[in-house]
C-alpha positions in Angstrom: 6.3 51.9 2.9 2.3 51.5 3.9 1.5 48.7 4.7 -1.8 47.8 3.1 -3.5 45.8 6.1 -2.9 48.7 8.5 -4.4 51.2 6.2 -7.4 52.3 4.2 -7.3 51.0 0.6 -7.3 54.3 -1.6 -9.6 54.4 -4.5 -10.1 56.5 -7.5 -13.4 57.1 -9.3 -13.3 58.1 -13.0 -16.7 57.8 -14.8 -18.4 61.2 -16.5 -21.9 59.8 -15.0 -21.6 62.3 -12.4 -25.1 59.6 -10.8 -23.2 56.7 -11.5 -20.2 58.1 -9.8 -21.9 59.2 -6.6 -23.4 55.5 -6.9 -20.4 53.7 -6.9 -18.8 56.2 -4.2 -21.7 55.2 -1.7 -21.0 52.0 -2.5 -17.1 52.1 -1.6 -17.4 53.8 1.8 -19.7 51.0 2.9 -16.9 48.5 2.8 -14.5 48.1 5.8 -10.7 49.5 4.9 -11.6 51.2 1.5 -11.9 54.9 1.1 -12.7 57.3 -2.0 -9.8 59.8 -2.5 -10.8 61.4 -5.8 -13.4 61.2 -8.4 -12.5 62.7 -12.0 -15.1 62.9 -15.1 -12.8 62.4 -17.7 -9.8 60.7 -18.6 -7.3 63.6 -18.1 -8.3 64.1 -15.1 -7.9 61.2 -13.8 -4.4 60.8 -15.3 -3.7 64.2 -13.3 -5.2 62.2 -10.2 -3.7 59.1 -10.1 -0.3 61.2 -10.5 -1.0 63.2 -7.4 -2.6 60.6 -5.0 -1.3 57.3 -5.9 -4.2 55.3 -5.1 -4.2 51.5 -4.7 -7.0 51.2 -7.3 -8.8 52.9 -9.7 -12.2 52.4 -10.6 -12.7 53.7 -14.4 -15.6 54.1 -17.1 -14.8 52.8 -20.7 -16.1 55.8 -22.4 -15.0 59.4 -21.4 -14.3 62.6 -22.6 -10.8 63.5 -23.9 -8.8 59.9 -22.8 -11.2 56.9 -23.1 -10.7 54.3 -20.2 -7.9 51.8 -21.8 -6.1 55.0 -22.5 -6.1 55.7 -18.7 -5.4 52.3 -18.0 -2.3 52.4 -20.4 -0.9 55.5 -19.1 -1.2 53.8 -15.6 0.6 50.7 -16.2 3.1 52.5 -17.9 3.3 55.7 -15.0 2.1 54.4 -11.7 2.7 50.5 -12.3 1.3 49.8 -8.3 -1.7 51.1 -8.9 -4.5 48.1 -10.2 -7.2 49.6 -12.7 -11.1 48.1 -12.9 -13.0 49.0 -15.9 -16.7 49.4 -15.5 -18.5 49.0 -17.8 -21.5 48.1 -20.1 -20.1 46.4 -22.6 -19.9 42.3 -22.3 -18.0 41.6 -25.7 -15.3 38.7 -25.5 -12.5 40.3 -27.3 -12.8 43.8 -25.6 -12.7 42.0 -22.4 -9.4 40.2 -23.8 -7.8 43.9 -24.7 -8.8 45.5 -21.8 -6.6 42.3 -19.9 -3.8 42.4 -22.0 -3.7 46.3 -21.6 -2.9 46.1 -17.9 -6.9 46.2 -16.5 -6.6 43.9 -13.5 -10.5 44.1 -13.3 -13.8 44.1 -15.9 -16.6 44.6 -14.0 -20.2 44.8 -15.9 -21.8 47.9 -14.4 -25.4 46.2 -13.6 -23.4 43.8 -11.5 -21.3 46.4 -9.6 -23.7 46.2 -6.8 -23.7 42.9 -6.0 -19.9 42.4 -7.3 -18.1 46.0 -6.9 -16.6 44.3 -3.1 -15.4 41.4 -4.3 -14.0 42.6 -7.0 -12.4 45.1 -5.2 -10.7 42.6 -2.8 -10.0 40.1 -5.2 -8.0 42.9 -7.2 -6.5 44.6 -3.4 -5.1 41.1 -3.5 -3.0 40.6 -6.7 -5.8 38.7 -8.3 -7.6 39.5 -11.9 -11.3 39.6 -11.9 -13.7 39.7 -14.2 -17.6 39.8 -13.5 -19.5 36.3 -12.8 -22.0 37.2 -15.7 -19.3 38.1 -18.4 -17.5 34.6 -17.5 -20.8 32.7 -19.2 -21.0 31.1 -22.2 -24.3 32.6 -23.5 -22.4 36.6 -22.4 -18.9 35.3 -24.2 -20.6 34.3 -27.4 -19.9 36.7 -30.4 -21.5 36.2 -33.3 -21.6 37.9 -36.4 -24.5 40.1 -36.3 -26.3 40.4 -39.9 -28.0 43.3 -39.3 -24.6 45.3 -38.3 -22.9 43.5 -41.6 -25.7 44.8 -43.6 -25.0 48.4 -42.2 -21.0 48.1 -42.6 -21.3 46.7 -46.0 -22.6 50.0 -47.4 -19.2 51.5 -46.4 -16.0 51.5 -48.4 -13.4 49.3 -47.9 -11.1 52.5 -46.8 -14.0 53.1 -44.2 -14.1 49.6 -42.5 -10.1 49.8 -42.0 -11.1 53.3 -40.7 -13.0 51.7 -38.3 -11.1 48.7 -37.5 -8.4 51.5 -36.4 -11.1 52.9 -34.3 -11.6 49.8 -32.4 -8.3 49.5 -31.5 -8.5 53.1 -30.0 -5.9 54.8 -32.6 -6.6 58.6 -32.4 -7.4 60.3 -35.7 -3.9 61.3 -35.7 -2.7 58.0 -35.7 -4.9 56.7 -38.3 -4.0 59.6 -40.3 0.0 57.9 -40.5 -0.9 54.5 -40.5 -3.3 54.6 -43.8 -0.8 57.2 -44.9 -3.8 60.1 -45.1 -4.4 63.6 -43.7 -6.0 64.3 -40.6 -8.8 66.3 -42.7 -9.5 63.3 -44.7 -9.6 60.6 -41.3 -12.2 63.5 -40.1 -14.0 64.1 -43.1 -14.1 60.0 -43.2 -15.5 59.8 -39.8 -18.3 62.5 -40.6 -19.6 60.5 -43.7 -19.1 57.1 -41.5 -21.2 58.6 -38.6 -23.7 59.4 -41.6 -23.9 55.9 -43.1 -24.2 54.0 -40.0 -26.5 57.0 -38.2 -24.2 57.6 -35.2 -24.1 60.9 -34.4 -20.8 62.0 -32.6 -17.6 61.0 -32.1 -17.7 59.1 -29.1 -20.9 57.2 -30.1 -18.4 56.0 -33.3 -15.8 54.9 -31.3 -18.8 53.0 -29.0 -19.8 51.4 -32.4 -16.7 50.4 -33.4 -15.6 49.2 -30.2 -18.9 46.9 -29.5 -19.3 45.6 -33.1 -15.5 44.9 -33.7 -15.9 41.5 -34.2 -18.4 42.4 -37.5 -15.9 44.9 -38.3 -12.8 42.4 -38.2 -15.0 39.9 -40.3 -15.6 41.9 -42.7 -12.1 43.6 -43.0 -10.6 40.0 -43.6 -12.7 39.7 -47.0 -11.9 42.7 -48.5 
């Protein structure tokens, strides 16, 4: 076995910002005993990466083509337990910083503090510690309140819509929302279209960004139907 203190810290890069990701690369090989081993712009491929190379930690976007971040965080936990995932990101919600936790993230770092942050997060996590961005830890970042305007959007969708979304939150695939409201997969899409319509989202990724951010509307007004 490596021994980690006599060797480069191998890290993976999985963001489909192909700026950002040459960003956070430059970034990396400026700090002493870490080195870049492979960038992917979407989740499979860096599921097919972190199979091949192993890497002590991988650095990974929320929102990606084909398998969104906490699904490459899942399948790492579950596949290639010794390797420590940090999701960067822009979102600063409370509960989503909770979920990405409990799903096996060892690190939430806020993307407009990865400059600053990116090395001691990167430590902090090389050494068997959780971290989460200084910013997200305040209380004025933490606070979720109900937002009125968002309520006012959901509230024009049907109850069968906001458990729709609720689902969505909790990235279930299609599929899976399909057998757990007992539906078609037609009728999940055809749902998501006329969702996207409502709430003037276009596209399927910018729905599950909606209904990941504003999940804590969502929730409350899920629990008064």
């Amino acid at each position: 076995m490596q021994h980690k203190n006599m060797n480069k810290t191998n890290i993976l890069i999985a963001d489909d910002h192909p700026i950002f990701r040459q960003g956070v690369r430059n970034l990396v090989e400026q700090y002493e005993g870490m080195s870049v081993v492979a960038e992917a712009n979407d989740g499979q491929s860096a599921i097919r990466l972190i199979n091949f190379h192993k890497p002590e930690i991988v650095i990974v976007d929320l929102f990606m083509p084909n398998t969104d971040g906490l699904g490459v965080v899942q399948w790492t936990r579950e596949n290639c337990p010794e390797t420590a995932c940090i999701i960067l990101t822009m979102l600063t919600d409370e509960a989503f910083i909770d979920k990405a936790i409990s799903m096996g993230a060892k690190g939430y770092l806020f993307k407009e503090d990865a400059y600053d942050q990116l090395h001691n997060c990167l430590k902090s996590v090389r050494e068997g510690n959780t971290y989460v961005s200084p910013s997200l830890a305040s209380p004025a970042i933490l606070q979720s309140p109900v937002d009125s305007a968002i309520i006012a959007k959901l509230n024009q969708l049907t109850n069968t819509q906001i458990t729709l979304l609720q689902l969505l939150s909790d990235f279930k695939t299609s599929r899976e929302i399909a057998d757990l409201m007992h539906i078609s997969h037609r009728t999940v899409q055809n749902h998501r279209l006329n969702i996207c319509s409502i709430l003037g989202v276009q596209g399927s990724g910018k729905l599950l960004e909606f209904a990941v951010r504003h999940e804590v509307e969502i929730r409350h007004l899920n629990s008064h139907q």
